[in-house]
Backbone as ProteinMPNN parsed JSONL, in Angstrom:
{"seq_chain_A": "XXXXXXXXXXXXXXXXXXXXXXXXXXXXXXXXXXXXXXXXXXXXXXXXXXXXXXXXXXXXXXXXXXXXXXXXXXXXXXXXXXXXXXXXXXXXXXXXXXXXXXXXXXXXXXXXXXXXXXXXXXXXXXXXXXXXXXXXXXXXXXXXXXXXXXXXXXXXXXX", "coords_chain_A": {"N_chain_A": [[-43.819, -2.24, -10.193], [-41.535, -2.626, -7.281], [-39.033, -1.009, -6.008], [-36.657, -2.568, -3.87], [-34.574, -1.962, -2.528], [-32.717, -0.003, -0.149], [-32.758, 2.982, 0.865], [-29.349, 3.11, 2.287], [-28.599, 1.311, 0.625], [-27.974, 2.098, -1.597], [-26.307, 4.804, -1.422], [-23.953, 3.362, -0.128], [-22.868, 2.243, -2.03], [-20.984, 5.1, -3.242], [-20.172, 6.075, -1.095], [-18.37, 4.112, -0.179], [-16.372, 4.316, -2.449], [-15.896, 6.91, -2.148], [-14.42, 6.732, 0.295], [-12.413, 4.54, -0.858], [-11.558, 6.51, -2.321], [-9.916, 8.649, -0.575], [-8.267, 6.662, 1.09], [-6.433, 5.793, -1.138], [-5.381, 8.479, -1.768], [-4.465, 9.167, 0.911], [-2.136, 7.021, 0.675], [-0.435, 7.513, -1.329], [0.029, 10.179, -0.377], [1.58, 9.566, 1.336], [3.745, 7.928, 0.501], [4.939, 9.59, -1.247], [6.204, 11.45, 0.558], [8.059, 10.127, 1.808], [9.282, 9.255, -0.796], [10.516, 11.773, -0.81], [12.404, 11.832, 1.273], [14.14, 9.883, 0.491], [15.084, 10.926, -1.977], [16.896, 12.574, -0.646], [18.599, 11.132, 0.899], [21.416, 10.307, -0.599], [22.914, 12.89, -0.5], [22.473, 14.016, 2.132], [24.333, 11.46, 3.207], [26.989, 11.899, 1.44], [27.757, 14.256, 2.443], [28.16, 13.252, 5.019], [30.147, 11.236, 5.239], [31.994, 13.615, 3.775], [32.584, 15.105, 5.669], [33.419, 12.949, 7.692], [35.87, 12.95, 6.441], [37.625, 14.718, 6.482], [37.49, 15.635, 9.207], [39.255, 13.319, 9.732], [41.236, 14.287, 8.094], [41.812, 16.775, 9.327], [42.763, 15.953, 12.03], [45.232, 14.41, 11.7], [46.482, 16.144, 10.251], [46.706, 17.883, 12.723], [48.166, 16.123, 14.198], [50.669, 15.466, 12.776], [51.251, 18.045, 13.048], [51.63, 18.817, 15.617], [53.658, 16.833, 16.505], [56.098, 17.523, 15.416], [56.178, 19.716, 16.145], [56.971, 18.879, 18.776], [59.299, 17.622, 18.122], [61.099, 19.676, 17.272], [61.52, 21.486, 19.489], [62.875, 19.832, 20.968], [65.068, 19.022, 20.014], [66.6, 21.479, 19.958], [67.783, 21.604, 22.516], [67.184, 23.237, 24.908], [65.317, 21.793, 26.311], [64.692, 18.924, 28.227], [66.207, 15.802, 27.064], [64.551, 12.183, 26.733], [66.206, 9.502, 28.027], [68.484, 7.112, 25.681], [68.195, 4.26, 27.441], [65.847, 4.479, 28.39], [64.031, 5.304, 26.003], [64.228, 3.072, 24.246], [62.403, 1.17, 25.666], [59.786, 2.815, 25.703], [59.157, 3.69, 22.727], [58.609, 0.523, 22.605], [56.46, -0.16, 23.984], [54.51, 1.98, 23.19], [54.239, 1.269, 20.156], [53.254, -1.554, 21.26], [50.61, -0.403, 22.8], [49.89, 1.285, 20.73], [49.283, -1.107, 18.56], [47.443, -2.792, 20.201], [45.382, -0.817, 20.193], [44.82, -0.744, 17.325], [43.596, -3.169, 16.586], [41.027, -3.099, 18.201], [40.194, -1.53, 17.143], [39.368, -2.204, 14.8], [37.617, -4.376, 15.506], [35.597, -3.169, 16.62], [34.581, -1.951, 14.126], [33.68, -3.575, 12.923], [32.217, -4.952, 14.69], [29.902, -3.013, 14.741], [29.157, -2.925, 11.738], [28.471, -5.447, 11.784], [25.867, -4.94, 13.655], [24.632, -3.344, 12.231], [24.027, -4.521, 9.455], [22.508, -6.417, 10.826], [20.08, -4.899, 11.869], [19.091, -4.138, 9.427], [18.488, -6.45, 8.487], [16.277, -7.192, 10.602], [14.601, -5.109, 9.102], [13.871, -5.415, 6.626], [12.44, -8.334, 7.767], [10.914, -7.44, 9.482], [8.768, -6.101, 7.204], [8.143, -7.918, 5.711], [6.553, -8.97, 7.61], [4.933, -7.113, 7.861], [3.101, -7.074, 5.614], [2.065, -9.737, 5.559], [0.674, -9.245, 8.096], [-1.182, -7.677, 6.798], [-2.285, -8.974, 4.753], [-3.555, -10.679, 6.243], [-5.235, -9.161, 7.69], [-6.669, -8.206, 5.263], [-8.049, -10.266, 3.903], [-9.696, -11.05, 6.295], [-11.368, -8.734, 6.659], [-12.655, -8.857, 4.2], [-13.749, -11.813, 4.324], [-15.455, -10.965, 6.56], [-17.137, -8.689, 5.705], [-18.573, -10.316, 3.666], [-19.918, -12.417, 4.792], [-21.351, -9.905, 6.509], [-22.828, -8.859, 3.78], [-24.586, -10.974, 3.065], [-25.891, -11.196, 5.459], [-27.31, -9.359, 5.671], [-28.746, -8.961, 2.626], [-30.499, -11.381, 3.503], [-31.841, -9.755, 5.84], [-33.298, -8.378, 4.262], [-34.604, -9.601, 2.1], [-36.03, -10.881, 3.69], [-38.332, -9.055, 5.153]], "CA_chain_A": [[-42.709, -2.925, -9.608], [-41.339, -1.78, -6.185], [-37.634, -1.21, -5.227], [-36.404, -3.014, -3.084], [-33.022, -1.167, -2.377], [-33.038, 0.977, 0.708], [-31.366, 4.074, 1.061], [-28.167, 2.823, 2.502], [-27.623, 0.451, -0.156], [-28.088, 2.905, -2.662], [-25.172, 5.186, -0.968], [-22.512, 2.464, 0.396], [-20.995, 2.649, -3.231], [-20.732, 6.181, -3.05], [-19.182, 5.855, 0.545], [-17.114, 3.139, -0.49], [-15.73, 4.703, -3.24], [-15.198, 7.973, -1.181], [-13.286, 6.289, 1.425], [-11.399, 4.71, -1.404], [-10.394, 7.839, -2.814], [-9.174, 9.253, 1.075], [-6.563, 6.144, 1.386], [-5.292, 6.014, -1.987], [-4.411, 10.024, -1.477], [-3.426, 9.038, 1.844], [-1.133, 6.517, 0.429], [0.33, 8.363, -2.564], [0.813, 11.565, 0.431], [2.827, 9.296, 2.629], [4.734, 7.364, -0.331], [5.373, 10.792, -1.771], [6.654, 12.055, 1.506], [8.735, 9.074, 1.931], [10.357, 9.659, -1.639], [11.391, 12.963, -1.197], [13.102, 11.903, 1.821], [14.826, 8.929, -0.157], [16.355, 11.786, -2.751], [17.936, 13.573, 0.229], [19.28, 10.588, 1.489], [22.028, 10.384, -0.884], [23.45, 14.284, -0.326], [23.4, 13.682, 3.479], [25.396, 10.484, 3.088], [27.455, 12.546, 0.81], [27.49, 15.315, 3.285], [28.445, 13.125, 6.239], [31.098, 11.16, 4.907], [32.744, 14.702, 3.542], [32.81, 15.596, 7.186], [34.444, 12.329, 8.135], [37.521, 13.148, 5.526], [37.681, 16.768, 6.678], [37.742, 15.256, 9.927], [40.668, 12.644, 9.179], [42.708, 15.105, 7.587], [42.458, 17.362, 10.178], [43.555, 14.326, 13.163], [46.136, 13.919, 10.913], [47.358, 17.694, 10.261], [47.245, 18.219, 14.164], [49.233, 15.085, 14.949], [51.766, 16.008, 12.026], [52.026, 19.556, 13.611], [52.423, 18.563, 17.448], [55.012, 16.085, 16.685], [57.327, 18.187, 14.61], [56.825, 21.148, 16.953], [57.841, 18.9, 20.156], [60.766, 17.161, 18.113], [61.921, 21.012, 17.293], [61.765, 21.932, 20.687], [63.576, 18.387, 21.629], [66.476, 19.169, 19.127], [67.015, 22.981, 20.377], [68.79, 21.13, 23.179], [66.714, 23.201, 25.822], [64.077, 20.551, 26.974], [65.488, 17.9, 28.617], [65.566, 14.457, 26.17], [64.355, 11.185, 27.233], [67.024, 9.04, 27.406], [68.312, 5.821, 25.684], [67.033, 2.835, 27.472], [63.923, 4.432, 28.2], [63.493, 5.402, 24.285], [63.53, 1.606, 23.787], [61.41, 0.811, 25.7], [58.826, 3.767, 25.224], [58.86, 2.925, 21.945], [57.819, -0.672, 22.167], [55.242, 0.618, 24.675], [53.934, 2.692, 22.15], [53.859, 0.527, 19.381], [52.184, -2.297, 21.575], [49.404, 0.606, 22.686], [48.904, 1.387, 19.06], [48.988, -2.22, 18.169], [46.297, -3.052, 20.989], [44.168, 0.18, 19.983], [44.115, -0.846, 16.042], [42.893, -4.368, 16.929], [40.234, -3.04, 19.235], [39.175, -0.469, 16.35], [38.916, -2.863, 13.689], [37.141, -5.213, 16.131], [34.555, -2.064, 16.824], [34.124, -1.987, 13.285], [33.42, -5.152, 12.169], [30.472, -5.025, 15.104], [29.198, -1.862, 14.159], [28.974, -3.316, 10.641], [27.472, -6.606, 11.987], [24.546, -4.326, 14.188], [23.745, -2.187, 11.04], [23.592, -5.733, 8.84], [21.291, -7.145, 11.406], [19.025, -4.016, 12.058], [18.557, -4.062, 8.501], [17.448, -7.711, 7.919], [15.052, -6.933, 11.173], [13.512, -4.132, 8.512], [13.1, -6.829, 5.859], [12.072, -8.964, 8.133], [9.46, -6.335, 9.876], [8.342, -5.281, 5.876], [7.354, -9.301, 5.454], [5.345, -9.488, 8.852], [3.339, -6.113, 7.894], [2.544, -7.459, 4.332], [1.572, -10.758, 6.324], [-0.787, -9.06, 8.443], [-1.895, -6.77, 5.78], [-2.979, -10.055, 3.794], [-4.416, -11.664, 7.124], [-6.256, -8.217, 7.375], [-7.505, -8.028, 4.364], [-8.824, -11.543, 3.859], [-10.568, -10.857, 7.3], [-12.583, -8.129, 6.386], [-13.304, -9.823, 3.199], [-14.585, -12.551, 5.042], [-16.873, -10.449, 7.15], [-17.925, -7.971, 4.356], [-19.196, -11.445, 2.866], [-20.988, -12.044, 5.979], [-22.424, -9.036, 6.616], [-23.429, -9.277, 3.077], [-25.516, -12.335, 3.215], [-26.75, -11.405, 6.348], [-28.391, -7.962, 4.875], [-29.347, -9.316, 1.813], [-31.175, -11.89, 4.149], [-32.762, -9.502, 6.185], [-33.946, -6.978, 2.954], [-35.507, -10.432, 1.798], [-37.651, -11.588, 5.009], [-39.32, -7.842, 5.109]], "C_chain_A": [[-42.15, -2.074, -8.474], [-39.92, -2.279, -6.304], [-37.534, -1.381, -3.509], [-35.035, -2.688, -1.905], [-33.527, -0.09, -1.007], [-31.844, 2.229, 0.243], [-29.823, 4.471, 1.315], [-27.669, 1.844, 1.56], [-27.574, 1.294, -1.666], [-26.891, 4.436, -2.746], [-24.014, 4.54, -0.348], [-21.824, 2.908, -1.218], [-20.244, 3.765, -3.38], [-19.719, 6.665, -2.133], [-18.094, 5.007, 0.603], [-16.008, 3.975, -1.45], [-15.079, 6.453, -2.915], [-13.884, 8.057, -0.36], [-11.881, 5.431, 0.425], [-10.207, 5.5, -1.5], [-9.648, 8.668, -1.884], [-7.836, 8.151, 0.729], [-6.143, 5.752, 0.183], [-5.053, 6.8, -2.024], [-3.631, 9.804, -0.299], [-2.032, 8.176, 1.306], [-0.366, 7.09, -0.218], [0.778, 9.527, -1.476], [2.426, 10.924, 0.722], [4.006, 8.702, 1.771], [5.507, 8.463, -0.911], [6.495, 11.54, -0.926], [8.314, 11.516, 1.676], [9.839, 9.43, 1.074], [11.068, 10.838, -1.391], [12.456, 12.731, 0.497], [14.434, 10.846, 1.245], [15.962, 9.869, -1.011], [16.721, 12.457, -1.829], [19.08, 12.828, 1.022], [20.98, 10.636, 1.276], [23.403, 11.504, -0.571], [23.411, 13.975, 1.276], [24.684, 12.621, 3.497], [26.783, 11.28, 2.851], [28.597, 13.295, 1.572], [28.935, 14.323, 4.542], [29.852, 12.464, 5.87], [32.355, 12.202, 4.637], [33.616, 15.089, 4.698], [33.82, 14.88, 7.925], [36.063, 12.207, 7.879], [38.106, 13.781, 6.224], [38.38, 16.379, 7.754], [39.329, 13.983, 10.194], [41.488, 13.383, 8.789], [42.81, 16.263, 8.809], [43.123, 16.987, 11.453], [44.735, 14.669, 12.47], [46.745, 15.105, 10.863], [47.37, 17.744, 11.829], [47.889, 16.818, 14.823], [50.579, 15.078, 14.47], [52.39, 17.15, 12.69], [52.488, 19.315, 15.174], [53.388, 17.675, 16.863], [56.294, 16.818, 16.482], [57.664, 19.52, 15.513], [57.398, 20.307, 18.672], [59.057, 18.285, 19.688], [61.405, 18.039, 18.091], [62.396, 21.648, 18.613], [62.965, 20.686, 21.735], [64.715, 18.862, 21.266], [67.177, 20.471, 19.737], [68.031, 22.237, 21.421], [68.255, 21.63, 24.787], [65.51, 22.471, 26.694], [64.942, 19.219, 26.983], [65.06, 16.387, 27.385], [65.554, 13.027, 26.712], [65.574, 10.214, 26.657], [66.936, 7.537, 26.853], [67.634, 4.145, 25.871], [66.151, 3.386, 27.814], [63.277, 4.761, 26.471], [63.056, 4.501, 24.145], [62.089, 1.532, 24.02], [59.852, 1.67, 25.522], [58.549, 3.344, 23.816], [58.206, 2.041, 21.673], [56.341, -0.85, 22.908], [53.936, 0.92, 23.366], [53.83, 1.969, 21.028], [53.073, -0.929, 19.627], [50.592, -1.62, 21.282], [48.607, 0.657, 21.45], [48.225, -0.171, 18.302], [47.483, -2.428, 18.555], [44.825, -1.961, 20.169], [43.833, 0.072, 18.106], [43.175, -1.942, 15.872], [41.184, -3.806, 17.457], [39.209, -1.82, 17.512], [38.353, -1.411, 14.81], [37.692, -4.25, 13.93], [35.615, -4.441, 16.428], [33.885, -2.194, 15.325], [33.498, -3.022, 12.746], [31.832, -5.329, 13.167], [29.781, -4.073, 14.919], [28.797, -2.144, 12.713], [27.986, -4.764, 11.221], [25.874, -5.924, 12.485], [23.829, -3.935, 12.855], [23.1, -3.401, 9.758], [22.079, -6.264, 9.291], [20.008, -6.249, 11.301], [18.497, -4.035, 10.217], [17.719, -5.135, 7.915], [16.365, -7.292, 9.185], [14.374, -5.74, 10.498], [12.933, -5.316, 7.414], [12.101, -7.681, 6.778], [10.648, -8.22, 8.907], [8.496, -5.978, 8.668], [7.713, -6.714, 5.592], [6.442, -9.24, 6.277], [4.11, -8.38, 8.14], [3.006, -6.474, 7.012], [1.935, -8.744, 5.379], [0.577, -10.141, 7.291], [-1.672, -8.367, 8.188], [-2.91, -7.663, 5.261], [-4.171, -10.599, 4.768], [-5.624, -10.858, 7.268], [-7.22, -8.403, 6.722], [-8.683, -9.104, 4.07], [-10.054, -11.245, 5.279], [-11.823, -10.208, 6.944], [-13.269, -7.848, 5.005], [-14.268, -10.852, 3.245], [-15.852, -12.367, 5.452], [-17.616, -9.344, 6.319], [-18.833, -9.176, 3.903], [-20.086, -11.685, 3.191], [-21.801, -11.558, 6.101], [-23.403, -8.77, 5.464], [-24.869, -9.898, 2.594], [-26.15, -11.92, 4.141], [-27.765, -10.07, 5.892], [-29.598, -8.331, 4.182], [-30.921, -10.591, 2.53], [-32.579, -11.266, 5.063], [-33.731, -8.872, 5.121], [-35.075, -8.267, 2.446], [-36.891, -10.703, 2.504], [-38.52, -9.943, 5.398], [-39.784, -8.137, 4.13]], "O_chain_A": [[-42.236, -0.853, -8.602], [-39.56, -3.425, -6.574], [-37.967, -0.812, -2.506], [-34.768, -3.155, -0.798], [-34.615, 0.485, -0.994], [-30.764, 2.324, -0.339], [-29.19, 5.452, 0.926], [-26.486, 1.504, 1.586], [-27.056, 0.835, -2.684], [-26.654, 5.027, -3.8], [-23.066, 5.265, -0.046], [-20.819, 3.552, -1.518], [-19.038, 3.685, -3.611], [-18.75, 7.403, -2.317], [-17.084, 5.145, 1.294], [-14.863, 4.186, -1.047], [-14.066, 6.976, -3.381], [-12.909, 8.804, -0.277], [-10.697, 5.553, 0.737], [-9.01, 5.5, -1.21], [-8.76, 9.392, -2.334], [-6.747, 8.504, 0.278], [-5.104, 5.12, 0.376], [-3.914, 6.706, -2.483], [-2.434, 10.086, -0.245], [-0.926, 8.67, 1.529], [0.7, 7.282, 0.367], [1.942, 9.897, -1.628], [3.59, 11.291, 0.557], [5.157, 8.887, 2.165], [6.715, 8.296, -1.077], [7.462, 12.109, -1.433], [9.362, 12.162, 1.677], [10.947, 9.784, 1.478], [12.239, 10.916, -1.761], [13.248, 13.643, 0.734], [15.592, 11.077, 1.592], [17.186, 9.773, -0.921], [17.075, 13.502, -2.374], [20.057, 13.326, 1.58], [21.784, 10.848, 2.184], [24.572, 11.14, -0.44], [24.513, 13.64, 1.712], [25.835, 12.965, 3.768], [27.614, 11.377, 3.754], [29.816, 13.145, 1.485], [30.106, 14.627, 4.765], [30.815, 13.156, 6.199], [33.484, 11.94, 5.05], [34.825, 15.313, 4.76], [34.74, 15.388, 8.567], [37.007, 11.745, 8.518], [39.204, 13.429, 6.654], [39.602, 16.524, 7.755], [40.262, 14.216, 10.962], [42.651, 13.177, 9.138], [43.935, 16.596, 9.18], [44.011, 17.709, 11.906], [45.271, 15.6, 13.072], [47.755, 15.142, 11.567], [48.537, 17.563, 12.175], [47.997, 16.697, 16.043], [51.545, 14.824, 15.19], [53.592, 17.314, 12.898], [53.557, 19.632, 15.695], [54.371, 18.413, 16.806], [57.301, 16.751, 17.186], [58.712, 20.151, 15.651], [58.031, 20.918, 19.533], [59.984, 18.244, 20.497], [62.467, 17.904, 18.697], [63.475, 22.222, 18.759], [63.564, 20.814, 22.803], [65.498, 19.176, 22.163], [68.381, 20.394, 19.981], [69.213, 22.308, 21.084], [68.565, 20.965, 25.775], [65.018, 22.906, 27.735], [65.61, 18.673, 26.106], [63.931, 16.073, 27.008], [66.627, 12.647, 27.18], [65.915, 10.069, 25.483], [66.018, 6.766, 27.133], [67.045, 3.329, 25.163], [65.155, 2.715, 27.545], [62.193, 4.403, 26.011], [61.849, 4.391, 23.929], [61.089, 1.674, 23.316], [58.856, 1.019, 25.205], [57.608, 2.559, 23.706], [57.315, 2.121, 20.828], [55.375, -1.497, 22.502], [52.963, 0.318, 22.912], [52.635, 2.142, 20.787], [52.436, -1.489, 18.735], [49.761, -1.852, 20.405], [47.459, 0.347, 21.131], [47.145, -0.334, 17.733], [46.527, -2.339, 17.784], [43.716, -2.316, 19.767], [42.867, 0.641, 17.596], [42.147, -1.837, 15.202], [40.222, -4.313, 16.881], [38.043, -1.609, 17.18], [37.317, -1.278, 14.159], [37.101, -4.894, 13.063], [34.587, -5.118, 16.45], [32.7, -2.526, 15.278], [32.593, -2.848, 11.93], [30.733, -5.667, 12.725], [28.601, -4.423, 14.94], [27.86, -1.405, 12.409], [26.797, -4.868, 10.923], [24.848, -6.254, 11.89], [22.668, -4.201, 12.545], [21.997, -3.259, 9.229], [21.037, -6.457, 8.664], [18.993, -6.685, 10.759], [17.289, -3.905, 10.018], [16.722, -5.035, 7.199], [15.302, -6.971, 8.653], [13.511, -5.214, 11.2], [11.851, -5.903, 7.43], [10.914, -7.665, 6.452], [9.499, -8.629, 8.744], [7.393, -5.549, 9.006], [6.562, -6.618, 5.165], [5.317, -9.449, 5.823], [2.916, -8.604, 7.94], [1.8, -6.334, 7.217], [1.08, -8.254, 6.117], [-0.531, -10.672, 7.221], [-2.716, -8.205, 8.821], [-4.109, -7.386, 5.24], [-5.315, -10.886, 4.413], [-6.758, -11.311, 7.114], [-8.357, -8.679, 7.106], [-9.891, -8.876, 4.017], [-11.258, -11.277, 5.027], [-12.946, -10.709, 6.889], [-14.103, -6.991, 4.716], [-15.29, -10.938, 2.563], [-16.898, -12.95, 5.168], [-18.841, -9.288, 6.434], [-20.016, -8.858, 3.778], [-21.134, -11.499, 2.571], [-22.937, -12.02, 5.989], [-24.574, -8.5, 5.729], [-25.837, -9.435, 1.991], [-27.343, -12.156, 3.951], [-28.993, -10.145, 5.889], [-30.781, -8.251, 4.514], [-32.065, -10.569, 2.076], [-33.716, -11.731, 5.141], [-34.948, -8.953, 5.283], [-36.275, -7.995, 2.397], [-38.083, -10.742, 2.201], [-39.514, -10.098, 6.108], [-40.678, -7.448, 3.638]]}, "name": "protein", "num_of_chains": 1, "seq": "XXXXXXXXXXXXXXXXXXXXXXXXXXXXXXXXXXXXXXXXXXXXXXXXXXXXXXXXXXXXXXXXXXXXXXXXXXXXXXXXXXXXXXXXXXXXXXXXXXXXXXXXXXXXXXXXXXXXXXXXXXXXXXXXXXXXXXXXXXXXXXXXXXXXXXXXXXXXXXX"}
C-alpha cells in the first residue's frame, strides 16, 4: 500500500498547532498586560481625585486668607475704603460675575460629562465593529481554508 500524504500534509498540523500556540500566548501576553493596567486604574483615579480635594482646599484656604488679610488692612483705617454707593453696586457686580461664572461652570460640566459619555459608547460601539469583523474574518478564511482544501485534496488525487 503506498502513502499518499506528502510531506506538507504530514507537517501543516504541526504548523498549525504551533502557530496556535504563538497567538494564544500572544493573547493571554496582551490580556495580561491589559489587566495589570486595569488594577492600577483604580489607585490613579484614587490618586487624582485626592489631588483635586487638596487642590479645592487649598483655592479655598488662599481665598479665606487674602480676604481677611485685605479686610484687616481695610479696617486699620490706613487704606483708603471704597465707598457707599459704589459698595452697592460692586457688590451686585460681583454677585452677577459669580452668578454668570457658576452657570458657565456647571454648563462646562455637564459637556465634559456628555463628551466622556459619548467617547465611551464610541468604545462600545468600536468593541462591536472589531468582533464584527473578527467574525467576517474568520468565516473568510474558513471559507478559503475549505477551498484550498478541496482544491489540494483534488490535486493529491489527479497525480
Amino acid at each position: 500500500m503506498v502513502d499518499n500524504k506528502s510531506k506538507d500534509d504530514i507537517t501543516t498540523p504541526t504548523r498549525s498547532t504551533e502557530a496556535a500556540n504563538l497567538y494564544d500566548t500572544v493573547r493571554q501576553n496582551y490580556i495580561r498586560i491589559v489587566d495589570e493596567f486595569t488594577k492600577a486604574q483604580p489607585q490613579y483615579t484614587q490618586s487624582v481625585s485626592n489631588l483635586q480635594l487638596d487642590y479645592i482646599a487649598a483655592t479655598k484656604n488662599t481665598i479665606q486668607n487674602m480676604v481677611s488679610a485685605q479686610k484687616m488692612l481695610a479696617s486699620n483705617g490706613n487704606v483708603p475704603i471704597v465707598t457707599a454707593p459704589y459698595t452697592g453696586e460692586f457688590v451686585k457686580q460681583s454677585n452677577e460675575i459669580t452668578e454668570n461664572i457658576v452657570n458657565a461652570v456647571r454648563i462646562n460640566n455637564q459637556l465634559t460629562v456628555n463628551a466622556i459619555n459619548a467617547a465611551a459608547e464610541n468604545f462600545r460601539t468600536l468593541n462591536r465593529t472589531i468582533e464584527s469583523v473578527t467574525e467576517f474574518n474568520t468565516s473568510t478564511a474558513n471559507v478559503w481554508n475549505s477551498f484550498l482544501t478541496v482544491q489540494r485534496q483534488q490535486f493529491i488525487h489527479k497525480q
